[in-house]
C-alpha positions as CSV (number, residue, x, y, z in Angstrom):
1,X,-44.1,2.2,27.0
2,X,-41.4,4.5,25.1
3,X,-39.2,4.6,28.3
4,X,-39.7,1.1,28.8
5,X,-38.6,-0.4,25.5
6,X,-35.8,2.6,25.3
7,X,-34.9,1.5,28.8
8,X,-34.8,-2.2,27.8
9,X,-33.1,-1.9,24.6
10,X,-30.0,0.4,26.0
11,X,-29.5,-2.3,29.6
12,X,-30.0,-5.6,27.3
13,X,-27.9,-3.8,24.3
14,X,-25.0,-3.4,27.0
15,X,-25.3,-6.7,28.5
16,X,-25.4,-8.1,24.7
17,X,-22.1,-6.9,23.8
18,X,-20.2,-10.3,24.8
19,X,-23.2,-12.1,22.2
20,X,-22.4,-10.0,19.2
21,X,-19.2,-8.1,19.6
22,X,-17.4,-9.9,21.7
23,X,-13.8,-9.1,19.2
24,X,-15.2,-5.3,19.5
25,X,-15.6,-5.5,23.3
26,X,-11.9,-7.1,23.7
27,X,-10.3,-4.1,21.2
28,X,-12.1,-1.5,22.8
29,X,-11.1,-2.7,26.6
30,X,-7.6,-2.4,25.0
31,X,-7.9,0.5,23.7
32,X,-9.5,2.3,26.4
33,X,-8.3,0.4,29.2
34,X,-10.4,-2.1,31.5
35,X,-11.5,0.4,33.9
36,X,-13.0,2.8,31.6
37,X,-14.8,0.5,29.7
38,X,-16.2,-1.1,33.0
39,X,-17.4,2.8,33.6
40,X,-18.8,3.1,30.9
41,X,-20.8,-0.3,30.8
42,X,-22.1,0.6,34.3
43,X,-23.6,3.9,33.6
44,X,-25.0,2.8,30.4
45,X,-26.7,0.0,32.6
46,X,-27.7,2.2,35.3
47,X,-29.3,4.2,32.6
48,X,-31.4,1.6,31.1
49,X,-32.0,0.0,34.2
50,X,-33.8,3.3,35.8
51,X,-35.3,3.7,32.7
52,X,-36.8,0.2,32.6
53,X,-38.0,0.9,36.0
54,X,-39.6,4.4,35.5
55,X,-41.5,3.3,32.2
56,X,-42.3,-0.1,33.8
57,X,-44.2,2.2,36.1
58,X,-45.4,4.4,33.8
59,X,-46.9,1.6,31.3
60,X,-48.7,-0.6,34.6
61,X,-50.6,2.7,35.1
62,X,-52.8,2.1,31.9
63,X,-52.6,-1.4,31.3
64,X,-52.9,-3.1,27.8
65,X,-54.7,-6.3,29.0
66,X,-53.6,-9.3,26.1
67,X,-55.2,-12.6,28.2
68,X,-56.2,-13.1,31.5
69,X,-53.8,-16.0,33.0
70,X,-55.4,-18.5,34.6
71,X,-55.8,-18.8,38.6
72,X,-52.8,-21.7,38.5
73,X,-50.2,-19.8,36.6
74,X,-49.3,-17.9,39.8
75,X,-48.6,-21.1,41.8
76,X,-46.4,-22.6,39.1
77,X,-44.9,-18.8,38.7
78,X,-44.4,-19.2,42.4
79,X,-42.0,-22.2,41.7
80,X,-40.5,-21.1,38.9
81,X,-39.0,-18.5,41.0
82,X,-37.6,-20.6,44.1
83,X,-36.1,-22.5,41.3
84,X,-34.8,-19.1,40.0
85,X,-33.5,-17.9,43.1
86,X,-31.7,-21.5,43.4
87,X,-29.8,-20.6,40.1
88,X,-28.9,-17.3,41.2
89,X,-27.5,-18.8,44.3
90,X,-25.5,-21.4,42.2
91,X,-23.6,-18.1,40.8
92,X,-22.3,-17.4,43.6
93,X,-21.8,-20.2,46.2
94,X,-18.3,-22.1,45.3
95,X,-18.1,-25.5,44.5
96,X,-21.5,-26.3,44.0
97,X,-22.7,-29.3,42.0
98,X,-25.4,-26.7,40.6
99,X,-22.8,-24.5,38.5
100,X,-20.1,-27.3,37.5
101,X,-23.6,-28.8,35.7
102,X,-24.9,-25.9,34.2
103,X,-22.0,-23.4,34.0
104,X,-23.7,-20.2,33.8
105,X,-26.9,-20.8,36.5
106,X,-27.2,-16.8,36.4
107,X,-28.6,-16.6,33.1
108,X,-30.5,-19.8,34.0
109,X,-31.8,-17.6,36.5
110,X,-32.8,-14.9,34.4
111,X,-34.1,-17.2,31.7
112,X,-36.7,-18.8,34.8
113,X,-37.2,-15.6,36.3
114,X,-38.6,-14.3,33.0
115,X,-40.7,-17.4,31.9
116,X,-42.3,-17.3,35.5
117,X,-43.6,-13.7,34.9
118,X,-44.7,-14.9,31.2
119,X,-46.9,-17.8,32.4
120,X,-48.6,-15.4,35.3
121,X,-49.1,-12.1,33.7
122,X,-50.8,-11.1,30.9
123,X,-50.9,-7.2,30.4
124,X,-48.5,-5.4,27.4
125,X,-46.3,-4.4,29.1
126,X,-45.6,-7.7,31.5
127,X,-44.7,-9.5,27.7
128,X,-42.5,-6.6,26.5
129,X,-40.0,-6.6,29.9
130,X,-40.4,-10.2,30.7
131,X,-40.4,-11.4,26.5
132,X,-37.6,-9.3,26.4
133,X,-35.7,-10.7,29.1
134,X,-36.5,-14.1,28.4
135,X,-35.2,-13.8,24.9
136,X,-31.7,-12.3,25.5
137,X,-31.1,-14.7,28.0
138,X,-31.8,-17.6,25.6
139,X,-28.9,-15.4,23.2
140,X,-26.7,-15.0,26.1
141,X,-26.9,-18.5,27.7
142,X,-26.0,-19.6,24.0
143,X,-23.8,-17.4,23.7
144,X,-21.7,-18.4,26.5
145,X,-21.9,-22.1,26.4
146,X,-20.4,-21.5,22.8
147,X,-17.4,-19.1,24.2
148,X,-16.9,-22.2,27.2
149,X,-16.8,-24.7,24.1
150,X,-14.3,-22.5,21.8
151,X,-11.8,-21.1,24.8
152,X,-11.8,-24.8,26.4
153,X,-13.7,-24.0,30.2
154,X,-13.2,-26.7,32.3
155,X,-15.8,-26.1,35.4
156,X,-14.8,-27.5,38.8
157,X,-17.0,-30.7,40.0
158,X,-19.5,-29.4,42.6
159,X,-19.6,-31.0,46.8
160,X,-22.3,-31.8,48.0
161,X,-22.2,-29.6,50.8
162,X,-22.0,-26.4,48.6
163,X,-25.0,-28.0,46.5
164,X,-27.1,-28.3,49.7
165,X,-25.8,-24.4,50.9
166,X,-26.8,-22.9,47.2
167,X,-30.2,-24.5,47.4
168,X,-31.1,-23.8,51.3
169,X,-30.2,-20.0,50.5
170,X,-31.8,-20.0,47.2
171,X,-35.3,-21.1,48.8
172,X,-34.9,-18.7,51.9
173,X,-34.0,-15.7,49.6
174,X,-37.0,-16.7,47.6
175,X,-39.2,-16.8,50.1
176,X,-38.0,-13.6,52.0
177,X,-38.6,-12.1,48.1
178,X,-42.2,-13.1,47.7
179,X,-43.0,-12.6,51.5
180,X,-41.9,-9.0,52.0
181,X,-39.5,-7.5,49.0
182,X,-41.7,-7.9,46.0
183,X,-44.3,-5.8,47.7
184,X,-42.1,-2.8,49.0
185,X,-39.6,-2.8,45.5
186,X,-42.1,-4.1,43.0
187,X,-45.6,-2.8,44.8
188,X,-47.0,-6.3,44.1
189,X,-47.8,-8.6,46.9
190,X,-47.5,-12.3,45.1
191,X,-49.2,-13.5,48.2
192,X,-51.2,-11.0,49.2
């Protein structure tokens, strides 16, 4: 569990540098220059990210059982993560209605994704990754809604078509995720 919460606090300390340091982050890019400080914030993610991984292993080995969800959970995980792969579509796909509504439908994503695995898993170490994901992304959604308010963001209005695009791909990718990927990354079948 070490490696996991080590792992965990080092990725989501990175990624929370915009949340509380945001006048640090801009001096030390000009300081240091953009491209270092990209560097840098890449192979401190890396780091915690394999780390997150290996003790995410390590702590499913002996599992710290808290409740046992029941049966249902897993069906409404199940749609919490098309709607999750929706949203992370909506990052990505220009123009659709998806983002001009919620500016920021990757931390959305992030935010669902991590509820889902809350409602359908109940072992220690389940609560500690997915907890901890779940509250950063409430910071950083906050966060970031905050810095659209202050710098004065104006988001493009979404087309239709774009809308359509973001959610056909977001349930395809979702599906090809719980069908095959989750098994051979994760080693858990949802489905299976």
């Amino acid at each position: 569990m070490v490696y996991l919460i080590f792992g965990l606090v080092l990725f989501l300390g990175v990624h929370s540098v915009r949340i509380f340091a945001d006048g640090w982050r801009t001096q030390t890019i000009g300081r240091v220059g953009e491209k270092a400080f990209k560097g840098a914030y890449a192979a401190l993610s890396l780091l915690g990210f394999v780390l997150i991984i290996w003790g995410f292993g390590m702590a499913r080995e002996v599992p710290t059982v808290l409740w046992t969800p029941p049966h249902g959970m897993r069906h409404g995980a199940a749609l919490f993560n098309v709607l999750a792969f929706v949203l992370l579509m909506a990052a990505y796909v220009p123009r659709n209605g998806i983002k001009a509504r919620v500016h920021h439908p990757m931390v959305l994503a992030v935010k669902t994704w991590a509820f889902a695995h809350l409602i359908s898993n109940g072992n220690l170490a389940h609560v500690v990754l997915f907890g901890a994901f779940l509250a950063w992304a409430v910071l950083d959604f906050i966060s970031a809604r905050r810095r659209d308010r202050v710098q004065g963001i104006q988001y493009p209005s979404g087309k239709a078509s774009a809308t359509l695009l973001t959610v056909l791909l977001g349930v395809l990718v979702s599906g090809v995720f719980a069908m095959w990927l989750h098994g051979l990354l994760i080693g858990i079948k949802p489905f299976g």
